[in-house]
Backbone as a printed PyTorch tensor [residue, N CA C, xyz], in Angstrom:
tensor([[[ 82.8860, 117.0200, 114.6730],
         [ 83.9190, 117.9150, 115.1560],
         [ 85.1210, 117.8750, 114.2070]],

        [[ 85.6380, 119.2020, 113.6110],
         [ 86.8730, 118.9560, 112.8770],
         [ 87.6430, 119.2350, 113.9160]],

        [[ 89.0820, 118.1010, 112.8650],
         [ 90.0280, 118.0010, 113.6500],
         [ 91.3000, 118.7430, 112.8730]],

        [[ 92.5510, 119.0410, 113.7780],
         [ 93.3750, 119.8260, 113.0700],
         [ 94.0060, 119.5170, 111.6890]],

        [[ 94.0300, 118.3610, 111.5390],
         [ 93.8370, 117.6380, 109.6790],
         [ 92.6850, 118.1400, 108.8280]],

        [[ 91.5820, 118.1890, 109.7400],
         [ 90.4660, 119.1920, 109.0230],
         [ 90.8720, 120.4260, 108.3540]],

        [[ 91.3590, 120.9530, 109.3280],
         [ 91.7400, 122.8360, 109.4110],
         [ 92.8560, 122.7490, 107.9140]],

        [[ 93.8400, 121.5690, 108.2660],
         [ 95.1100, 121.8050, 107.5960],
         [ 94.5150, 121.3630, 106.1920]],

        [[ 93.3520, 120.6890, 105.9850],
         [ 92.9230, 120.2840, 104.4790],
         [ 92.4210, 121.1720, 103.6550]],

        [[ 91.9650, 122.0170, 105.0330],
         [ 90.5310, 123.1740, 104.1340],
         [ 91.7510, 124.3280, 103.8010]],

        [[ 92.5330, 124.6590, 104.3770],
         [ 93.6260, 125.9540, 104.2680],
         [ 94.7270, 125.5040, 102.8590]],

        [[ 94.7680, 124.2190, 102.9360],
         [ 95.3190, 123.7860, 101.7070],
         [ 94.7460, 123.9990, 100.3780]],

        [[ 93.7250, 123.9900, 100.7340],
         [ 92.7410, 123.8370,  99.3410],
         [ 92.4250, 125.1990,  98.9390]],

        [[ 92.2430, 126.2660,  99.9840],
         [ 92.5400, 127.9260,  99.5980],
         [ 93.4450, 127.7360,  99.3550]],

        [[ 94.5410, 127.6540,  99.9440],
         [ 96.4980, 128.0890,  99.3990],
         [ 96.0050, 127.7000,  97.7880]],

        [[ 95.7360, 126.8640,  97.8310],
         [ 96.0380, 126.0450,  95.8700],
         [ 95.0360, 126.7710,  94.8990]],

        [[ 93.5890, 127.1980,  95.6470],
         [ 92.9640, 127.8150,  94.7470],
         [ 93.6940, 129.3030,  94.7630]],

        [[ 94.0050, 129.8160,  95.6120],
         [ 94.3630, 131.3140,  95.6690],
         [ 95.7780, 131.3750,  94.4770]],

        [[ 96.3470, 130.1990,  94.4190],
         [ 97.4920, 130.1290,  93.2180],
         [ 97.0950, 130.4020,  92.3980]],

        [[ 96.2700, 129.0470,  91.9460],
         [ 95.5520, 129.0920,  90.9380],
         [ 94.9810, 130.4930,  89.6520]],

        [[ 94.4940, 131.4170,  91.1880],
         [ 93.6770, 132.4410,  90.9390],
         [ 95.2420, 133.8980,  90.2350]],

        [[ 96.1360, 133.3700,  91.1010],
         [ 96.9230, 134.2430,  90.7630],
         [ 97.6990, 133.7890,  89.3120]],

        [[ 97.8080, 132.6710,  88.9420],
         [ 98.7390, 131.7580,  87.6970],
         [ 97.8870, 132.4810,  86.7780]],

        [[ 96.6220, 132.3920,  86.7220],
         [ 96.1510, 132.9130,  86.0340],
         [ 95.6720, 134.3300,  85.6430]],

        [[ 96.0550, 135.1250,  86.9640],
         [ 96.2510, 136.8470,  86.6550],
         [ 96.9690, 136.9770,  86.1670]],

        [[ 98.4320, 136.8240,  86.5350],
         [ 99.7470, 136.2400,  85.6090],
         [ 99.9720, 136.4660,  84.1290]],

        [[ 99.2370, 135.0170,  83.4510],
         [ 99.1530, 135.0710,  82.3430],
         [ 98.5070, 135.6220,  81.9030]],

        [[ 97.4080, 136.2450,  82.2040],
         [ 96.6200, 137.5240,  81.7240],
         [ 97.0600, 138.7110,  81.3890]],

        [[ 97.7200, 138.8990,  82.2850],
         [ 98.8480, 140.3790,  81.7520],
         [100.1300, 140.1020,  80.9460]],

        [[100.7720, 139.1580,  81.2250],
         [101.5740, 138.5380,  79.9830],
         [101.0360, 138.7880,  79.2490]],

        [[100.1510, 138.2440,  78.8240],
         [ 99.4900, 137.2470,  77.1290],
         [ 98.7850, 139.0980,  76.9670]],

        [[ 98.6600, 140.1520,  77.9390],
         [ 97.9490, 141.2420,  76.9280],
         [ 98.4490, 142.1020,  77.5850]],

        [[ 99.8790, 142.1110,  77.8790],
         [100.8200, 143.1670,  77.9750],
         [100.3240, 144.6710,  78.6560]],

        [[ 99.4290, 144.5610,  79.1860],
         [ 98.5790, 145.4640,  80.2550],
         [ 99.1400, 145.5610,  81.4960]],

        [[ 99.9110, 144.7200,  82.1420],
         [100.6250, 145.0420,  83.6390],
         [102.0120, 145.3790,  82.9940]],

        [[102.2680, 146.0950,  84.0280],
         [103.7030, 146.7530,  84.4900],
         [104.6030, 145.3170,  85.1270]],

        [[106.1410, 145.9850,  84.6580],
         [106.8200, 144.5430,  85.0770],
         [106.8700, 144.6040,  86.5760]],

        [[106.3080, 146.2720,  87.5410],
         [106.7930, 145.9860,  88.5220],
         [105.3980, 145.5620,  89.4760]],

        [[104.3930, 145.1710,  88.7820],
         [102.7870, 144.5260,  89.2090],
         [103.4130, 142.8360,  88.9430]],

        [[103.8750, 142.7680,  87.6400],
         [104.2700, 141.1980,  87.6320],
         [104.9270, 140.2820,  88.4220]],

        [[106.3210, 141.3110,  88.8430],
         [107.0270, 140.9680,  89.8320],
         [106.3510, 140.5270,  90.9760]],

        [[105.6870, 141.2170,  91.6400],
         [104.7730, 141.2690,  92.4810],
         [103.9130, 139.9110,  93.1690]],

        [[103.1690, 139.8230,  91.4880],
         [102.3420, 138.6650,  91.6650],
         [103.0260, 137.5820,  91.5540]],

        [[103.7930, 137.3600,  91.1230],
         [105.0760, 136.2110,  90.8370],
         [105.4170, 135.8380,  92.3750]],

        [[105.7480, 136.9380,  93.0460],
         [106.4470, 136.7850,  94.3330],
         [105.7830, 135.8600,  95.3840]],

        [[104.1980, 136.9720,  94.9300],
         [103.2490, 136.2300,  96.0890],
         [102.5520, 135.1420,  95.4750]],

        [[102.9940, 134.6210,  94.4920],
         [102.7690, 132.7160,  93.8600],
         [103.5670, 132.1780,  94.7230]],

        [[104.9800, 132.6470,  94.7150],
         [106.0340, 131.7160,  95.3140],
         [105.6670, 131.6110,  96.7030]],

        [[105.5230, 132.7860,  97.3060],
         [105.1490, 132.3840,  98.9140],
         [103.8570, 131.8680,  99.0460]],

        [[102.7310, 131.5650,  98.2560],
         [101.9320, 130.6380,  98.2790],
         [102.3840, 129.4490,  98.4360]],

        [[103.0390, 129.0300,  97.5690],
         [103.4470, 127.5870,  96.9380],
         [104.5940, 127.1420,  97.8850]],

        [[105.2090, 127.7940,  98.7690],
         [106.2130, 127.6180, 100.0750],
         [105.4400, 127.2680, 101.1250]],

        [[104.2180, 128.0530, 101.3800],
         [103.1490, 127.5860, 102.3420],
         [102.1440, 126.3560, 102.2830]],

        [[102.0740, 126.3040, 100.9220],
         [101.4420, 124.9360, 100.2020],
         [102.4910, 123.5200, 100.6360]],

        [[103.8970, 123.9790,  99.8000],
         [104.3570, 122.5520, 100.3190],
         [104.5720, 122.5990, 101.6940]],

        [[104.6850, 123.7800, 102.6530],
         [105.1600, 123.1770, 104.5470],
         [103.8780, 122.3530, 104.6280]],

        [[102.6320, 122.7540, 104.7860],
         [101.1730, 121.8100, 104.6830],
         [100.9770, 120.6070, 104.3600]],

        [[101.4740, 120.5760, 103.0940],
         [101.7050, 119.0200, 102.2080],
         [102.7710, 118.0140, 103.2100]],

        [[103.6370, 118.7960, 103.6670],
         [104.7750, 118.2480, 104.3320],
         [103.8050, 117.9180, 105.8350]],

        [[103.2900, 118.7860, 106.2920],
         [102.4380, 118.0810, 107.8570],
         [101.3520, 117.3470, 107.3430]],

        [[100.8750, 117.4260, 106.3590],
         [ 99.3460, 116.0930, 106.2580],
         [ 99.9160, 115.1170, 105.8880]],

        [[101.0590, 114.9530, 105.2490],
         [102.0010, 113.5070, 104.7700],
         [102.8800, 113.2240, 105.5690]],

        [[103.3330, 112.3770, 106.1550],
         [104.0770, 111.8960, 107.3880],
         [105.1390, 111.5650, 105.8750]],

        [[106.2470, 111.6140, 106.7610],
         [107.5330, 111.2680, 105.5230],
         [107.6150, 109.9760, 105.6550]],

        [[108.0680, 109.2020, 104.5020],
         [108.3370, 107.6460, 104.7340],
         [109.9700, 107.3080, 104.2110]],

        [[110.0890, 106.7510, 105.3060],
         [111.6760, 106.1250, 105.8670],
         [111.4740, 105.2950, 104.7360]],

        [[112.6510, 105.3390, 104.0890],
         [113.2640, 104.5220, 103.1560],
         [113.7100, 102.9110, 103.5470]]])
């Protein structure tokens, strides 16, 4: 039976590949000047709100430690 640490591991691991997938659309149109700046913008944006959803996740599977 998974448990909700299950759920939160497997959704993590899309969030990071789906980055991934985008870092590298990214530099693809950079590096061959084929996208529009307002496609770049775009994908840029939806990296960042990946990577906002990535660390809240990181932040619930890691309990914070008191100093």
């Amino acid at each position: 039976m998974e448990t909700p640490q299950d759920d939160l591991g497997e959704r993590l691991a899309s969030l990071r590949q789906q980055h991934r997938d985008l870092d590298g659309a990214i530099a693809s149109l950079e590096k061959t000047g084929t996208g529009d700046q307002l496609q770049l913008r775009r994908l840029k944006k939806q990296k960042l709100q990946l990577k906002d959803e990535i660390s809240q996740l990181e932040d619930q599977l890691l309990p914070d430690i008191i100093a």
